[in-house]
C-alpha positions, 0 to 999 in steps of 0.5 A: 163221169167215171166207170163204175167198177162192180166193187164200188156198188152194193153187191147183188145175187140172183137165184132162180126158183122153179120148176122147169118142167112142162108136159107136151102142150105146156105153155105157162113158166112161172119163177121165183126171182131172188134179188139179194144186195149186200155190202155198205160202205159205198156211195152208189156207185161212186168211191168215197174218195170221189164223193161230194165233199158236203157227204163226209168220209164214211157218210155213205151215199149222197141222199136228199130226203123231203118231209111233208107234213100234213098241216090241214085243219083236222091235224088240230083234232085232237090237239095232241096230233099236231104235237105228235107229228112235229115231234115226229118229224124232228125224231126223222131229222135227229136221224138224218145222217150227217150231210144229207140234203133236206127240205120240210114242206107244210102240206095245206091245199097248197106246199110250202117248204118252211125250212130251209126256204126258197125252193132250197134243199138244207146240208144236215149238220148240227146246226141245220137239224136244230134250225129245222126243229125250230121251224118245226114249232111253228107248224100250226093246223088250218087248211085243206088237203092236197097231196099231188101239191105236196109231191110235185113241191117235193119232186122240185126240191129233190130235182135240185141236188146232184145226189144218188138218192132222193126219198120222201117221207108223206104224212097225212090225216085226211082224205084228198079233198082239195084237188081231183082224184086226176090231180093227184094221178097226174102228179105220181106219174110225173114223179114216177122214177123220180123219188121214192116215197114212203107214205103214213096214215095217221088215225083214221080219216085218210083214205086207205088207196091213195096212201097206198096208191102214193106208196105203190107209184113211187116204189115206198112203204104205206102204213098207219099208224092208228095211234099219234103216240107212235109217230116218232117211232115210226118216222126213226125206222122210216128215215134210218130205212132211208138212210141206209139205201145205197144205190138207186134206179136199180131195174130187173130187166128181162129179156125174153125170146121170140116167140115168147109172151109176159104174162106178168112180173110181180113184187111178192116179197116183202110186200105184193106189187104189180110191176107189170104195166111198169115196163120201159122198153130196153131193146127190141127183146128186152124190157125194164121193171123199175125196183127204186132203192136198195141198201143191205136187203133181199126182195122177191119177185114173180115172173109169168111167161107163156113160151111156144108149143114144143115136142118132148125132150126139147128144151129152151131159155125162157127169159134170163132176168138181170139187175141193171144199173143205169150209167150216171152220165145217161151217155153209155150202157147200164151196168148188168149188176147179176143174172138168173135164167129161167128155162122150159124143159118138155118132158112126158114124166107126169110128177116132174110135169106136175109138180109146183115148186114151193116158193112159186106155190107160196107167192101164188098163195101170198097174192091171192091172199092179199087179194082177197083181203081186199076183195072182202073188206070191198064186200063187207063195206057195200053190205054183201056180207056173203061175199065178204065172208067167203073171201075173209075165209079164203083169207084165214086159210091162206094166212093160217096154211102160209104162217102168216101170223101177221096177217091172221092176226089183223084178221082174227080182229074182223072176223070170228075164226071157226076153224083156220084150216078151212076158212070157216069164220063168221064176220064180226058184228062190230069192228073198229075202224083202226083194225080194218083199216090196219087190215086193208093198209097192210094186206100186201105184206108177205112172209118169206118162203120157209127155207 
């Protein structure tokens, strides 16, 4: 296998933001970590001269992507919602770019690719798109629901292209009644590292933490998408989401002196992710957070580190965080694609000491914000109406004092604003389950910092 050279992957940057400054006794280092990739036009690494010949000239990297449907018996209520998914997962194929591997997978209490077949991944073209829309039409609704199936036949089906990039997308109706919650646990762990995943509610009879839950394990997306009609909308921004990815198995490594505790790393931009317990172990001071696939985008990411005591004046590196890329052939070193460093400067000067930096004061709200989203909508549904507006309140403050409109605006339809400045609000006696459920599936989306 080839050497990569820097050139022939996207380009990454990473800015640090923080304040560096501790008062005697401080311990706690929090930065904001700016991971930036630009540049498309590559194949994850490879030249597209030395690409596959199924990816064609200017195809961008080589992709396999599996569609899995739900097909349980309660897609056929109402009728249309059956039709809206197979016109759906014909919209995602129609936007497959040409040469992508491809497999359909009908999604029961068991897993069925029902195109192309045999445990086989398709090549897109012409005529294996309109193939695939015709298996499509016989899709019909009847059985149960098991997801972990679903993921373990995707995972198979994927494990068999030699490609850079390997993407599910998941639809589901209902809730995961066909194995054990064990089941399905076993199953993200096996497939951990191994796929993305980008996970879709459709009305509302699914359960909002396992589509969620397969969203966050496998490093996608999760939503709802409350009304079938915007379906076919929904599955063209997913797969051209998918189609633009162009390096895989990127890892933020940190490393961090003797002496020196974690306290957490944490995605907050664009959606809140704990990546903490993620870790793989890189070398004696050095460990791995995985951050799955990445085409033209910017993310944002929390690190928390308690350093050892020190006297005024000293100072001293803290953590220096890199992006890294595996070697493909597995035998040699990863690729440091960029580097930030995060440092700890003791001094007696109470306003440098005391004051928070924006961006990590922002994230911290952002967080919390997502947070107590959860923690209220737990409360309202157990009947502690108290407690849930207290934390719904919290929630309007936050949203309303970091411009998440978004966000306020699902809240505005649970709970009554009386004043957003303060978190005062009243819960509302009636709420319709799409909007809670929309509140709670969307919770961990962010807003930028304000540059």
């Amino acid at each position: 296998m080839a050497n990569f050279s820097k050139s022939q992957v996207p380009q990454f940057s990473v800015e640090v933001y923080q304040n560096a400054f501790l008062p005697e006794g401080g311990r706690e280092v929090n930065a904001i970590v700016t991971v930036t990739s630009t540049g498309g036009g590559t194949t994850g690494g490879i030249p597209l001269a030395d690409a596959a010949p199924a990816y064609g000239a200017g195809q961008g990297p080589g992709a396999a992507v599996v569609l899995m449907v739900d097909c349980s018996g309660s897609m056929d209520y109402p009728p249309t919602k059956m039709r809206n998914a197979r016109d759906a997962t014909a919209a995602a194929i129609d936007t497959l770019r040409e040469g992508t591997r491809f497999s359909v997978v009908a999604g029961t209490h068991v897993a069925k690719d029902v195109y192309p077949g045999n445990g086989r991944l398709a090549v897109a073209d012409a005529q294996t798109k309109a193939q695939a829309k015709e298996a499509l039409r016989k899709l019909s609704a009847g059985g149960g629901t098991a997801i972990g199936t679903w993921l373990r036949l995707a995972d198979r089906l994927l494990n068999s292209a030699d490609v850079a990039i390997r993407h599910g997308i998941l639809l589901t109706d209902g809730r995961n009644e066909h194995e054990s919650p064990e089941d399905l646990r076993a199953a993200l762990d096996s497939c951990a590292g191994r796929f993305t995943c980008d996970a879709r509610g459709v009305g509302t009879d699914w359960e909002v933490k396992e589509v969620t839950g397969v969203a966050a394990a496998l490093l996608g997306t999760a939503d709802i998408v409350a009304d079938p009609s915007g379906l076919a909308a929904d599955f063209t921004r997913m797969m051209e989401n998918a189609m633009g990815k162009e390096v895989a198995d990127v890892a933020l490594r940190l490393w961090t002196p003797v002496g020196v505790e974690i306290r957490f790393v944490k995605q907050v931009a664009p959606t809140v992710a704990d990546l903490t317990a993620r870790r793989t172990e890189a070398n004696a001071r050095a460990g791995d957070y995985p951050t799955g696939s990445w085409g033209d985008e910017s993310r944002d990411y929390h690190v928390c580190v308690l350093v050892p005591e020190a006297g005024i004046g000293q100072e001293m590196l803290a953590a220096r965080v890199s992006l890294v890329l595996p070697d493909p052939s597995g035998a040699g070193a990863p690729q440091t694609l960029s580097q930030g460093l995060v440092r700890a400067v003791w001094t007696d000067d109470m306003v440098a000491s005391t004051s928070i930096n924006p961006q990590v004061a922002h994230y911290t709200g952002q967080a919390e914000l997502a947070q107590v989203i959860q923690q209220g909508l737990e409360a309202r549904k157990s009947g502690d109406f108290d407690g849930a507006t207290a934390k719904l309140g919290r929630a309007v403050q936050l949203a309303s004092a970091s411009g998440n409109q978004d966000t306020a605006k699902l809240l505005s339809k649970v709970v009554d604003v009386v004043d957003a400045a303060t978190g005062t609000v009243r819960l509302k006696a009636k709420v319709a389950e799409a909007d809670e459920m929309t509140l709670e599936t969307r919770s961990t989306k962010t807003v930028r910092v304000k540059k």
